[in-house]
PQR file with spaces between the fields and no chain letter, atoms N, CA, C, O and H, PARSE charges and radii, in Angstrom:
ATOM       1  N    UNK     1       0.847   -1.170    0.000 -0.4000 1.5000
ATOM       2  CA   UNK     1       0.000    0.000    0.000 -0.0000 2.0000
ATOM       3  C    UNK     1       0.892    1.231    0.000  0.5500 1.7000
ATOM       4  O    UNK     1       1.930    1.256    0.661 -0.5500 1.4000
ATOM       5  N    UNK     2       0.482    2.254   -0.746 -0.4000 1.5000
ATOM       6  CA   UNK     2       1.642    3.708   -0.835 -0.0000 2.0000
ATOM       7  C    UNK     2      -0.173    4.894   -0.347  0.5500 1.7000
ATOM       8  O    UNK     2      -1.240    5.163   -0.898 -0.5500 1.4000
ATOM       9  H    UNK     2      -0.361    2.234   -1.283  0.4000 1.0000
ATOM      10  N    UNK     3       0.491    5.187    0.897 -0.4000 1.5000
ATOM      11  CA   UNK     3      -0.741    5.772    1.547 -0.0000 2.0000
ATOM      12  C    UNK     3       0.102    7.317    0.849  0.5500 1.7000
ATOM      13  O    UNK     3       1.235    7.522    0.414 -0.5500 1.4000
ATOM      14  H    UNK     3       1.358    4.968    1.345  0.4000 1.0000
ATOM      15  N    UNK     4      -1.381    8.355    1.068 -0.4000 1.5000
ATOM      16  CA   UNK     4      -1.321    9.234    0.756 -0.0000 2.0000
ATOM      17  C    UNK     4       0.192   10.381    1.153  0.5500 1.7000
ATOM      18  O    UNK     4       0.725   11.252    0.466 -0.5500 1.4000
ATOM      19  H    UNK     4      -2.301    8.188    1.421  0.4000 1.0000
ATOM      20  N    UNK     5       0.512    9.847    2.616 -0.4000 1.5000
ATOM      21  CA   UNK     5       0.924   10.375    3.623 -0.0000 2.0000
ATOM      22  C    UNK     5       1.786    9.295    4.135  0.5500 1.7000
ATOM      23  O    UNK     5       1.155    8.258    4.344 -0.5500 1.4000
ATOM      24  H    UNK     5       0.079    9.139    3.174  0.4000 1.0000
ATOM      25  N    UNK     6       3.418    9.219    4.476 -0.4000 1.5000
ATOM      26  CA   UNK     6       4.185    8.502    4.944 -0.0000 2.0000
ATOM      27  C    UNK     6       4.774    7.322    4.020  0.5500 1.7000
ATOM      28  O    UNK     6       4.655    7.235    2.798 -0.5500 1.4000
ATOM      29  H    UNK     6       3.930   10.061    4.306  0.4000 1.0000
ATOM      30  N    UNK     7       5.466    6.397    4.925 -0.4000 1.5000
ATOM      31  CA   UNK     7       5.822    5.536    3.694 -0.0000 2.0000
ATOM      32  C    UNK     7       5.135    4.426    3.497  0.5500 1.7000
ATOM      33  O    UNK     7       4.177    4.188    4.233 -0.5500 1.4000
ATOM      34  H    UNK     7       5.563    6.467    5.918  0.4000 1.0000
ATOM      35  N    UNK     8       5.466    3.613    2.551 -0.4000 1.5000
ATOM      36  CA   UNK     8       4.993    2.633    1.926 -0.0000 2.0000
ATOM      37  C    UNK     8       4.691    1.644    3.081  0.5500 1.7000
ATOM      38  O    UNK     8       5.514    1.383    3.958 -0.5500 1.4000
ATOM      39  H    UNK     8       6.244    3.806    1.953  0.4000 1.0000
ATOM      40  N    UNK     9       3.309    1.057    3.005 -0.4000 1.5000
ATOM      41  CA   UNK     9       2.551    0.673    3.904 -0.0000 2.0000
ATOM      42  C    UNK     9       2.449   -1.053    3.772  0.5500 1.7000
ATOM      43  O    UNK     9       2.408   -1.508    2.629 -0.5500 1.4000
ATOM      44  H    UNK     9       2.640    1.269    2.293  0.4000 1.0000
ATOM      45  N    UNK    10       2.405   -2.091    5.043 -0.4000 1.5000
ATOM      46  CA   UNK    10       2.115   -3.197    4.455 -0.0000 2.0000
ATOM      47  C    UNK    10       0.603   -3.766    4.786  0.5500 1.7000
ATOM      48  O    UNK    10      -0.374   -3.078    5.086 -0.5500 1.4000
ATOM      49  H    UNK    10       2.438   -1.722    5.971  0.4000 1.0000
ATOM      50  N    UNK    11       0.657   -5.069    4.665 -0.4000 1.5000
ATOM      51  CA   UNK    11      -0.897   -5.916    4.616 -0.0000 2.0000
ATOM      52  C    UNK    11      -1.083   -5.217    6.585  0.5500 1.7000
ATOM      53  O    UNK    11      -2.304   -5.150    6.728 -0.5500 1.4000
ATOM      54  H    UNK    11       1.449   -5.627    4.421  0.4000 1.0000
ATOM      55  N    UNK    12      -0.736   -4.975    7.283 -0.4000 1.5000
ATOM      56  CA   UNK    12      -0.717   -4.445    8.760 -0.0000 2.0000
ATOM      57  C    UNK    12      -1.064   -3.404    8.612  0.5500 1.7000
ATOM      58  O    UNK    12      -2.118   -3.318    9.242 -0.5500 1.4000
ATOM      59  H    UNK    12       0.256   -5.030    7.167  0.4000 1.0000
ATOM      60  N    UNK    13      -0.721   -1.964    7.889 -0.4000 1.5000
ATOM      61  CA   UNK    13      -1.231   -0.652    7.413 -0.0000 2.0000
ATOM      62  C    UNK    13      -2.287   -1.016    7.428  0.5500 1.7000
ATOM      63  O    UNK    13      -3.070   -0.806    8.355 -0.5500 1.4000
ATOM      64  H    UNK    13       0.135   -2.034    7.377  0.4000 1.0000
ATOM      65  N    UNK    14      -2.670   -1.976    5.855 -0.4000 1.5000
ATOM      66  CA   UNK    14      -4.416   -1.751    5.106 -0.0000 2.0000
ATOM      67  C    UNK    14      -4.800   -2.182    6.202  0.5500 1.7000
ATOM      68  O    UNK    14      -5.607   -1.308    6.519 -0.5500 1.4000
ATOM      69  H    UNK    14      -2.034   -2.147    5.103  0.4000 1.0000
ATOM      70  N    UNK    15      -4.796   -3.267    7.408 -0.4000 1.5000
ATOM      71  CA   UNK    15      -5.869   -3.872    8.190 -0.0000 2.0000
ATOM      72  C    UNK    15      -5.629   -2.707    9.255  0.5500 1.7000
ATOM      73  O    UNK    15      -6.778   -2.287    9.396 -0.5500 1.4000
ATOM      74  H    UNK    15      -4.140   -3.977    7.150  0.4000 1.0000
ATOM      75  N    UNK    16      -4.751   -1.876   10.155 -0.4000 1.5000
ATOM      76  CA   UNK    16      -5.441   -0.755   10.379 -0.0000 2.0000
ATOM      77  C    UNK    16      -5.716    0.616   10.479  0.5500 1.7000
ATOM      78  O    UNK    16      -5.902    1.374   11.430 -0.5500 1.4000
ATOM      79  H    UNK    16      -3.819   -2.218   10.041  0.4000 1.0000
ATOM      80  N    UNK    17      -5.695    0.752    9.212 -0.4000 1.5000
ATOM      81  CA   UNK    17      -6.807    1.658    8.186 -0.0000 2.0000
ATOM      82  C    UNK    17      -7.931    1.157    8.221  0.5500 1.7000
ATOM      83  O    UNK    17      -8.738    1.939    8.721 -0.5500 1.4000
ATOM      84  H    UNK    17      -5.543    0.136    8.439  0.4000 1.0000
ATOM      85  N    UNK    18      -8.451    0.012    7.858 -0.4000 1.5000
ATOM      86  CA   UNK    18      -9.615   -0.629    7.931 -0.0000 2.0000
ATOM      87  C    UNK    18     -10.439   -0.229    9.356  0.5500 1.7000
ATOM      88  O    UNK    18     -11.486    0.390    9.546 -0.5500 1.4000
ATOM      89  H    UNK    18      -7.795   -0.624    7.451  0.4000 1.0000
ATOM      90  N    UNK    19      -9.376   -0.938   10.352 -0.4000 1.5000
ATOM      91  CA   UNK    19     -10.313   -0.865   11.625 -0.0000 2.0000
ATOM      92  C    UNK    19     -10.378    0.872   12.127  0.5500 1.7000
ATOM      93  O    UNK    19     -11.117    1.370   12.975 -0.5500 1.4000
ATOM      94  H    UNK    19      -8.525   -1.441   10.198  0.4000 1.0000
ATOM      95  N    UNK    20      -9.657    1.333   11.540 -0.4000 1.5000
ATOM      96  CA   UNK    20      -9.824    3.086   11.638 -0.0000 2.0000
ATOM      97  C    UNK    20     -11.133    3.555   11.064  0.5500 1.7000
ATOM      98  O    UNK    20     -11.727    4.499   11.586 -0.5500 1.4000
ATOM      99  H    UNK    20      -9.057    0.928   10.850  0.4000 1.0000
ATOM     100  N    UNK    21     -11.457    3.123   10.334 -0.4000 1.5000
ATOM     101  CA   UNK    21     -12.746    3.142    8.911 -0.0000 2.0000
ATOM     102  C    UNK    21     -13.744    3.033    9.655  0.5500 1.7000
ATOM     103  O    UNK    21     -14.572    3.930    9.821 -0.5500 1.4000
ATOM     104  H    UNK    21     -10.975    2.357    9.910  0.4000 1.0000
ATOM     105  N    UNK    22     -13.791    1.319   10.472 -0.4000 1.5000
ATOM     106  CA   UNK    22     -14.898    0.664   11.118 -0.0000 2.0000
ATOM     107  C    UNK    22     -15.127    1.780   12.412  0.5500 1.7000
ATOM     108  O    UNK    22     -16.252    2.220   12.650 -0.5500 1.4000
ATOM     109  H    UNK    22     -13.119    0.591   10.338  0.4000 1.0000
ATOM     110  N    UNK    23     -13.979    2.162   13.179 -0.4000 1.5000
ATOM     111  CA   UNK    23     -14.078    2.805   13.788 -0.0000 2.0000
ATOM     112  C    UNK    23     -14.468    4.558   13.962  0.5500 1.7000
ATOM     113  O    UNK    23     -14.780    5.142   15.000 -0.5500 1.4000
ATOM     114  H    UNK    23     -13.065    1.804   12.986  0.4000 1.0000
ATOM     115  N    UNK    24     -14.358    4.988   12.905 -0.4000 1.5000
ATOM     116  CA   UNK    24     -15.197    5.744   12.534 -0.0000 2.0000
ATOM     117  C    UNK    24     -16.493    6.054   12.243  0.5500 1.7000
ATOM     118  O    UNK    24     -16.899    7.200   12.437 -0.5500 1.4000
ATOM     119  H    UNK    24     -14.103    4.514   12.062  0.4000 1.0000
ATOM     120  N    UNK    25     -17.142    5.273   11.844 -0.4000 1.5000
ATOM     121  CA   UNK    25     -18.426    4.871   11.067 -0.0000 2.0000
ATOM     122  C    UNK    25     -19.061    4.306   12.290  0.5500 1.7000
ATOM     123  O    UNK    25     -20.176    4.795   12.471 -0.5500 1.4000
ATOM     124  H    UNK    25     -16.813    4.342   11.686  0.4000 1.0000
ATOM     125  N    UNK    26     -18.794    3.649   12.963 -0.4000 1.5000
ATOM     126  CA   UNK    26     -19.288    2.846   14.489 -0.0000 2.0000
ATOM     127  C    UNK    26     -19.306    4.146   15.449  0.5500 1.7000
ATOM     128  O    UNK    26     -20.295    4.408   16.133 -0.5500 1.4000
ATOM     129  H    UNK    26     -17.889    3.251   12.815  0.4000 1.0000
ATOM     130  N    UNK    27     -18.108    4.962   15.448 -0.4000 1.5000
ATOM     131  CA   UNK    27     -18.679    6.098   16.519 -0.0000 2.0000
ATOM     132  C    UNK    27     -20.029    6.660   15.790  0.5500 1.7000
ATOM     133  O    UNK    27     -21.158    6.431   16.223 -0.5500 1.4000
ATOM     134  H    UNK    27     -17.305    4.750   14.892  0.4000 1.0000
ATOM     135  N    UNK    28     -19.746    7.431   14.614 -0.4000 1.5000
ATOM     136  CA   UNK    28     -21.558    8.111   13.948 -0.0000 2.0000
ATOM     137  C    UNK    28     -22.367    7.152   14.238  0.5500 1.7000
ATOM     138  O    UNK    28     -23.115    7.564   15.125 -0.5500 1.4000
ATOM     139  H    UNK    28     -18.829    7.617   14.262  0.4000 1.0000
ATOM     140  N    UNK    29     -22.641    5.966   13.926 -0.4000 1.5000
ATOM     141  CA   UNK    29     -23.766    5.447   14.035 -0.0000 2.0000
ATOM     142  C    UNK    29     -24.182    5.249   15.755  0.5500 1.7000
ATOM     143  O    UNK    29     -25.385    5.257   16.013 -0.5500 1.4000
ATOM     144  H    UNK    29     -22.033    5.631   13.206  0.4000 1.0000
ATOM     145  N    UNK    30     -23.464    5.121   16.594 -0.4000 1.5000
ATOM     146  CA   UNK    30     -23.809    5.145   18.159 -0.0000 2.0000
ATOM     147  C    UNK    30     -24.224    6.517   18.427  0.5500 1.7000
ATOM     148  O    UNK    30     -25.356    6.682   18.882 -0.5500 1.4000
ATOM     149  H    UNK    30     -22.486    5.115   16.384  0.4000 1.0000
ATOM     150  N    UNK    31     -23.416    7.606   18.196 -0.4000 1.5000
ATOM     151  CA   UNK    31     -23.928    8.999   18.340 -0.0000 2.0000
ATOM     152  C    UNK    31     -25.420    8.922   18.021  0.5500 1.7000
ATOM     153  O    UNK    31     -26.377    9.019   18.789 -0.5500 1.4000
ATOM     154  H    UNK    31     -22.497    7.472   17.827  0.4000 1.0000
ATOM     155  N    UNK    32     -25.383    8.713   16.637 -0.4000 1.5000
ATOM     156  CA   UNK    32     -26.807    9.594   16.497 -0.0000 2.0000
ATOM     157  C    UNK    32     -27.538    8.623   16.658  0.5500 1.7000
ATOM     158  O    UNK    32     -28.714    8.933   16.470 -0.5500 1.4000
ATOM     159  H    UNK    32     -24.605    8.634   16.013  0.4000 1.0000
ATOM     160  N    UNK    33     -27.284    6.812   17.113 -0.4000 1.5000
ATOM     161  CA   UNK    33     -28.606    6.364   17.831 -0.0000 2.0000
ATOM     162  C    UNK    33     -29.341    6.844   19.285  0.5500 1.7000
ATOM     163  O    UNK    33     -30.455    6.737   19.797 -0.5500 1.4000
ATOM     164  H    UNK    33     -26.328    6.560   17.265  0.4000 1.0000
ATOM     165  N    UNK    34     -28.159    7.378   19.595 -0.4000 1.5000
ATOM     166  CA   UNK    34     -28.108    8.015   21.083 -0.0000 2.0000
ATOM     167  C    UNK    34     -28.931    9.380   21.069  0.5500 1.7000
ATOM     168  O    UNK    34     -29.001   10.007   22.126 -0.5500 1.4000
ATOM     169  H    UNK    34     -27.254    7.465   19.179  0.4000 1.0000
ATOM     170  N    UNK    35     -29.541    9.860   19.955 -0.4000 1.5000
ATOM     171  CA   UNK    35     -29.836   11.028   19.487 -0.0000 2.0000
ATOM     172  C    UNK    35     -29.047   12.448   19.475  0.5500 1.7000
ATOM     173  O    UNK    35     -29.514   13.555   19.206 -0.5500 1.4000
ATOM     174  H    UNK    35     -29.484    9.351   19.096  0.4000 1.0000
ATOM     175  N    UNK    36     -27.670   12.093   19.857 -0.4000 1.5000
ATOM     176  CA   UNK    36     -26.654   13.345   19.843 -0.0000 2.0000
ATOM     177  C    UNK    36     -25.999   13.651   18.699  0.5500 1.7000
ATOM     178  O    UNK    36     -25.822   12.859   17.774 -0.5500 1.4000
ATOM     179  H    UNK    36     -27.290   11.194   20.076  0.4000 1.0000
ATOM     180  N    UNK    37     -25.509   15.153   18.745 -0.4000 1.5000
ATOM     181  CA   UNK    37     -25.278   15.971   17.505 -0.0000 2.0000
ATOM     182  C    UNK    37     -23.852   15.469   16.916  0.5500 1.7000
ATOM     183  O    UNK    37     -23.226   14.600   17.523 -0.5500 1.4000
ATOM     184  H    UNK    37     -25.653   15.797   19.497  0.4000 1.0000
ATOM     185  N    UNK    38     -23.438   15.947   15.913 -0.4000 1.5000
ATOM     186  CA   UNK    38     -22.032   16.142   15.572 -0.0000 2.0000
ATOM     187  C    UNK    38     -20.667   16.135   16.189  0.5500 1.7000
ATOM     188  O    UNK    38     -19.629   15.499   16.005 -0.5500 1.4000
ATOM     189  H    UNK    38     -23.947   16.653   15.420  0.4000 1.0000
ATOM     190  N    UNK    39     -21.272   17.575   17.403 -0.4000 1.5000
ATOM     191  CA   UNK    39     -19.924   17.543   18.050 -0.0000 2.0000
ATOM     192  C    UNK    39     -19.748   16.333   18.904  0.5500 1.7000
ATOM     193  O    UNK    39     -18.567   16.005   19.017 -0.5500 1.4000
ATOM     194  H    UNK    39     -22.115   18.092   17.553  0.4000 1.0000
ATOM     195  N    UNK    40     -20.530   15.651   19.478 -0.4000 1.5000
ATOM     196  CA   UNK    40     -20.516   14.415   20.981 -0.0000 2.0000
ATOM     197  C    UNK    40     -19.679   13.371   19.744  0.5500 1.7000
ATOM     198  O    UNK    40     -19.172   12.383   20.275 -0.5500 1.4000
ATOM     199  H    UNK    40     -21.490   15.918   19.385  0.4000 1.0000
ATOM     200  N    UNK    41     -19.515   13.432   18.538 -0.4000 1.5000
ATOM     201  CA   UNK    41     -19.156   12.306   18.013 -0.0000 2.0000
ATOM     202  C    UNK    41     -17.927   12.534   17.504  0.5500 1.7000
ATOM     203  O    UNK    41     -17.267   11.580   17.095 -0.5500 1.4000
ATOM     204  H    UNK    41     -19.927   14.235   18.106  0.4000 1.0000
ATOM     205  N    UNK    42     -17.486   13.695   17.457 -0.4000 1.5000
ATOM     206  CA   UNK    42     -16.483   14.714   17.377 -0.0000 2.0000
ATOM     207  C    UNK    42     -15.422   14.714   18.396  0.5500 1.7000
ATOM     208  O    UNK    42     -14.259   14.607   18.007 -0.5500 1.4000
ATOM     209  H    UNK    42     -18.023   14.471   17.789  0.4000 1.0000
ATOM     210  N    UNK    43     -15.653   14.812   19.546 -0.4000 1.5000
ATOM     211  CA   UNK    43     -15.462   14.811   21.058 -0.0000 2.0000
ATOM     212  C    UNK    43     -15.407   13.237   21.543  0.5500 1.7000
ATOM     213  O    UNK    43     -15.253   13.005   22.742 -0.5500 1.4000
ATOM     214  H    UNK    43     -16.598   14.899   19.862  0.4000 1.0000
ATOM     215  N    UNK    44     -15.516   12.306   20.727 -0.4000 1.5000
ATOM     216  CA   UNK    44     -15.397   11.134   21.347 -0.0000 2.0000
ATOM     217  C    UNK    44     -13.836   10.721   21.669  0.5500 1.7000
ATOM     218  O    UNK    44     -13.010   11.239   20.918 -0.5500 1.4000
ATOM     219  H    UNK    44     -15.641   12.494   19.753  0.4000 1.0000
ATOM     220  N    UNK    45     -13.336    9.846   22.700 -0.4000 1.5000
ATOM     221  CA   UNK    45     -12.330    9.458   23.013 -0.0000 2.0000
ATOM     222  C    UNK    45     -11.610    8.728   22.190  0.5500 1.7000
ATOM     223  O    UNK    45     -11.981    7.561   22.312 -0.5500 1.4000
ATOM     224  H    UNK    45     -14.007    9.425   23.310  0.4000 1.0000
ATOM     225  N    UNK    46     -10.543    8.850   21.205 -0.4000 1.5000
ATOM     226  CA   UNK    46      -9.603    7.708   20.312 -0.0000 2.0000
ATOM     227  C    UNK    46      -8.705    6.960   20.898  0.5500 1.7000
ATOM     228  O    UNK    46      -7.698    7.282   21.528 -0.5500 1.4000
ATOM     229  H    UNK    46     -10.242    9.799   21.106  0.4000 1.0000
ATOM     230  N    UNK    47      -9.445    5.246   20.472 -0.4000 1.5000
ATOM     231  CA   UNK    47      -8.511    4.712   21.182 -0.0000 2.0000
ATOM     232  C    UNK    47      -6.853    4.559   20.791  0.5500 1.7000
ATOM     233  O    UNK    47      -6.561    5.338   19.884 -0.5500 1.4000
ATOM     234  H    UNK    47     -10.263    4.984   19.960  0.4000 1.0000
ATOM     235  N    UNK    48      -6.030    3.969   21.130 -0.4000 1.5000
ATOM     236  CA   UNK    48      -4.631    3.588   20.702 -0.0000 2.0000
ATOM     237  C    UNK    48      -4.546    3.022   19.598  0.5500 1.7000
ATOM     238  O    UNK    48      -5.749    2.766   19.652 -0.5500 1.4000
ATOM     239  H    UNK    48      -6.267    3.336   21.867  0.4000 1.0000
ATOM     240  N    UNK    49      -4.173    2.478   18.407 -0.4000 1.5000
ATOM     241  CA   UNK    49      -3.253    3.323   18.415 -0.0000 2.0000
ATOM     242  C    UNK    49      -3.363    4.241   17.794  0.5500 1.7000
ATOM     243  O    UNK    49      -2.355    4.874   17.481 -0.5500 1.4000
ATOM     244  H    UNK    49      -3.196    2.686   18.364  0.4000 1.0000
ATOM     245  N    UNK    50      -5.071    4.789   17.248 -0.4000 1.5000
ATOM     246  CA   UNK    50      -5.053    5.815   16.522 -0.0000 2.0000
ATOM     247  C    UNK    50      -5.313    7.293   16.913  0.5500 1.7000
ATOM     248  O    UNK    50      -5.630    8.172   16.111 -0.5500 1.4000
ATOM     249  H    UNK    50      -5.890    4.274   17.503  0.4000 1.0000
ATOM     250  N    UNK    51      -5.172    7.425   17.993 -0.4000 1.5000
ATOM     251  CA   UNK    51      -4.897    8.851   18.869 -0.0000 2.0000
ATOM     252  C    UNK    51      -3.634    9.550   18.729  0.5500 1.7000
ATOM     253  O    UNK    51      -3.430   10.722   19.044 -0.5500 1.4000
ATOM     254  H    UNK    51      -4.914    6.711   18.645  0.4000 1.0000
ATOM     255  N    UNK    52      -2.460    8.393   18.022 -0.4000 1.5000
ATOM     256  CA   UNK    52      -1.432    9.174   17.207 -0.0000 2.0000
ATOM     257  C    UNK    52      -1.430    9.218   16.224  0.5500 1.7000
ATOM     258  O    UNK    52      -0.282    9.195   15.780 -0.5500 1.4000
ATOM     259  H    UNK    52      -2.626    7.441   17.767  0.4000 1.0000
ATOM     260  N    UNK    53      -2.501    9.306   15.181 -0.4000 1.5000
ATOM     261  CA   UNK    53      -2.721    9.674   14.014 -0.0000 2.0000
ATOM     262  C    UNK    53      -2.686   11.202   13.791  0.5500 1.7000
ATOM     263  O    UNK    53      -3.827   11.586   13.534 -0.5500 1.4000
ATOM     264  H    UNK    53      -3.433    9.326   15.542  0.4000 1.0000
ATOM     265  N    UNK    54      -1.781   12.227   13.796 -0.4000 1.5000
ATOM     266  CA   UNK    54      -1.836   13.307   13.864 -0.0000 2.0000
ATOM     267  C    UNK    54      -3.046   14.186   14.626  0.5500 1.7000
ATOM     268  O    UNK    54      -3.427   15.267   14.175 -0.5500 1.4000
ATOM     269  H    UNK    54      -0.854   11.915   14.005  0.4000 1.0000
ATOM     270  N    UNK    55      -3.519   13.663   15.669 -0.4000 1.5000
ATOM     271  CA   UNK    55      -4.170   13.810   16.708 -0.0000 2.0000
ATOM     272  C    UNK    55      -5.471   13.778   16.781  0.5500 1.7000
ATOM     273  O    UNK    55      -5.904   12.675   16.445 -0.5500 1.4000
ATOM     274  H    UNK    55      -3.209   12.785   16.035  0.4000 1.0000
ATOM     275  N    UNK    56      -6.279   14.532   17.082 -0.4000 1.5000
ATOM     276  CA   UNK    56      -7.730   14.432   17.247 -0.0000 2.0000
ATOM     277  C    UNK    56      -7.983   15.004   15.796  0.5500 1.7000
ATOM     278  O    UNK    56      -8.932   14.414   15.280 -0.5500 1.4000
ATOM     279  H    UNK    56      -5.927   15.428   17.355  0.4000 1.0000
ATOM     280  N    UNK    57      -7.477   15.887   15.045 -0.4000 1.5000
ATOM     281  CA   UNK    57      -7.678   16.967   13.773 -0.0000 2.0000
ATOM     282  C    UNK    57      -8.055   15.812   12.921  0.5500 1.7000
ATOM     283  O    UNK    57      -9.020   16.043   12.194 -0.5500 1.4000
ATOM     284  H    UNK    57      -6.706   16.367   15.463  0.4000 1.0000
ATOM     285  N    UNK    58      -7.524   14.596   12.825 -0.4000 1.5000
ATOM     286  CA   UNK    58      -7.911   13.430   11.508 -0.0000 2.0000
ATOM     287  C    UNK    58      -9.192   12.966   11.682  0.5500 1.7000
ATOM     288  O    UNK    58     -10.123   13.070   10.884 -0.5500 1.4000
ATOM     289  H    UNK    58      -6.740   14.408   13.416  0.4000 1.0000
ATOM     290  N    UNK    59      -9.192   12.294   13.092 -0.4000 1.5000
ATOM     291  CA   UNK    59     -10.662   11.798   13.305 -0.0000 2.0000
ATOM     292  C    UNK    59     -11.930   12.939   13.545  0.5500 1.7000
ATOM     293  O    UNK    59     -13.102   12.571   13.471 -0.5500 1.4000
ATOM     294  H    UNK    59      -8.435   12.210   13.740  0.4000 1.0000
ATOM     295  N    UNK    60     -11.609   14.168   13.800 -0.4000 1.5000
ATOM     296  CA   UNK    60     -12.888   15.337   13.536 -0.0000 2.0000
ATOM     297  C    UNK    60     -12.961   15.525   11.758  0.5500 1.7000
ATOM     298  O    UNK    60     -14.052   15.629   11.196 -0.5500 1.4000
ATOM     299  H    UNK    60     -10.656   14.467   13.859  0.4000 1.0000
ATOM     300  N    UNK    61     -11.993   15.544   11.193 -0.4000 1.5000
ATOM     301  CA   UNK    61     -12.346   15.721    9.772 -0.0000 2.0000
ATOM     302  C    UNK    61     -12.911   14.739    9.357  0.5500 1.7000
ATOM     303  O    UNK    61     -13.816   15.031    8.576 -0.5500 1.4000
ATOM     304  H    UNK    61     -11.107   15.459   11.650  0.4000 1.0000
ATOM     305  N    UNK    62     -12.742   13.371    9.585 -0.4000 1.5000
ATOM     306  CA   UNK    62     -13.486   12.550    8.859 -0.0000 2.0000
ATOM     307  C    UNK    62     -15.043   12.188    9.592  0.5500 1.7000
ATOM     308  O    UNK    62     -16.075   11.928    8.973 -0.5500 1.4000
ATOM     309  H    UNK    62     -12.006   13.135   10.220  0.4000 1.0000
ATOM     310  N    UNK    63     -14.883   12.252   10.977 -0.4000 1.5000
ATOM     311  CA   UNK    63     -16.749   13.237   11.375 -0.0000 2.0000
ATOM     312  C    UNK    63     -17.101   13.584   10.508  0.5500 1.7000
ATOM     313  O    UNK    63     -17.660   13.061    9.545 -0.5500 1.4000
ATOM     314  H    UNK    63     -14.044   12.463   11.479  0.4000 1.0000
ATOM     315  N    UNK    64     -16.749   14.727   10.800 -0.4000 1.5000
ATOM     316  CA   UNK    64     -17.773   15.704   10.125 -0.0000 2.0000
ATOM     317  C    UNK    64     -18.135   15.743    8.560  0.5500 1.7000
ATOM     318  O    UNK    64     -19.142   16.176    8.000 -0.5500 1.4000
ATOM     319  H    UNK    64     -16.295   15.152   11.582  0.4000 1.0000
ATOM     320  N    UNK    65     -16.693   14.999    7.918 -0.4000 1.5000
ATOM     321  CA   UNK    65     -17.351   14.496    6.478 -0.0000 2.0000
ATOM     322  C    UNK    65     -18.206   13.701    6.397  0.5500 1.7000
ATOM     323  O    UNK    65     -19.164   13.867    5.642 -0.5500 1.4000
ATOM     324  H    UNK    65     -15.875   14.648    8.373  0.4000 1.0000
ATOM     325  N    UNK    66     -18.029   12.419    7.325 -0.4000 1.5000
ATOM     326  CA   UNK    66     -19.141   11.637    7.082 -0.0000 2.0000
ATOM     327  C    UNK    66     -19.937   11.890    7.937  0.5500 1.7000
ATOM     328  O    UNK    66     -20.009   10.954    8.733 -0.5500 1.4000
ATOM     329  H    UNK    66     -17.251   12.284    7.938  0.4000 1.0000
ATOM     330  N    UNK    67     -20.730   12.886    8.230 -0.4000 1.5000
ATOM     331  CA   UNK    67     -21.388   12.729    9.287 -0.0000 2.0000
ATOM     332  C    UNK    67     -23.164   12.594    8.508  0.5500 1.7000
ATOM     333  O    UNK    67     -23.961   11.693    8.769 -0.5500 1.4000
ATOM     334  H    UNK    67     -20.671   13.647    7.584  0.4000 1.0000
ATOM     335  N    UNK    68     -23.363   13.552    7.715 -0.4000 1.5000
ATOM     336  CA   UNK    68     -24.906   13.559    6.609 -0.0000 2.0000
ATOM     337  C    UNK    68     -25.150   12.225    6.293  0.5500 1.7000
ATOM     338  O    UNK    68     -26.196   11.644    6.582 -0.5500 1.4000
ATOM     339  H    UNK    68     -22.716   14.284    7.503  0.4000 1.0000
ATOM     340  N    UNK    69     -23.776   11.499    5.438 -0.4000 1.5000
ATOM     341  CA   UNK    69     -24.327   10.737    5.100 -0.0000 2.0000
ATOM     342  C    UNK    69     -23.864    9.082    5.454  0.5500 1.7000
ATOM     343  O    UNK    69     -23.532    8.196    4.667 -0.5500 1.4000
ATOM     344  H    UNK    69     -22.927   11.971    5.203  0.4000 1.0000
ATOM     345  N    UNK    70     -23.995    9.053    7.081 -0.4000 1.5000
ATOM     346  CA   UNK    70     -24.211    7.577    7.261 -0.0000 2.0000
ATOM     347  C    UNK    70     -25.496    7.619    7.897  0.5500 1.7000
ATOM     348  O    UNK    70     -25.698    8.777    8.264 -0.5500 1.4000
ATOM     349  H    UNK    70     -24.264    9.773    7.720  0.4000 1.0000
ATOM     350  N    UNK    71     -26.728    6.645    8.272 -0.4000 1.5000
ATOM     351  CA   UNK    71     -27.382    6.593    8.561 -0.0000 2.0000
ATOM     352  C    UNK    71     -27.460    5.761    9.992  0.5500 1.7000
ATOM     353  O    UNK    71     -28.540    5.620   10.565 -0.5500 1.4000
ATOM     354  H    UNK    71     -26.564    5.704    7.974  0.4000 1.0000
């Protein structure tokens, strides 16, 4: 894998990226079953090891992109 960002990535990268993905998509969908807004899903706690993903700034951008449209 040659990620956008850093170096060349192996079959360990893609699987977690993946669970970064799942984990994304799993916080929105608990939020807004919970009936809470944007930010509570925004504001959620990242676990290890992706809390060093250039910090909280990665996982609020991809919030708030996906946030309309998961259901």
């Amino acid at each position: 894998m040659i990620p956008g960002h850093g170096e060349v990535g192996s079959a360990q990268h893609i699987e977690l990226t993946d669970q970064f993905i799942r984990f994304v998509l799993n916080t929105i969908r608990t939020v807004k079953e919970k009936g809470l807004n944007v930010d509570a899903a925004m504001n959620t706690d990242i676990p290890e090891p992706f809390n060093s993903w250039d910090g909280k700034m990665i996982f609020q951008w991809n919030i708030q992109m996906l946030w309309e449209k998961i259901n």
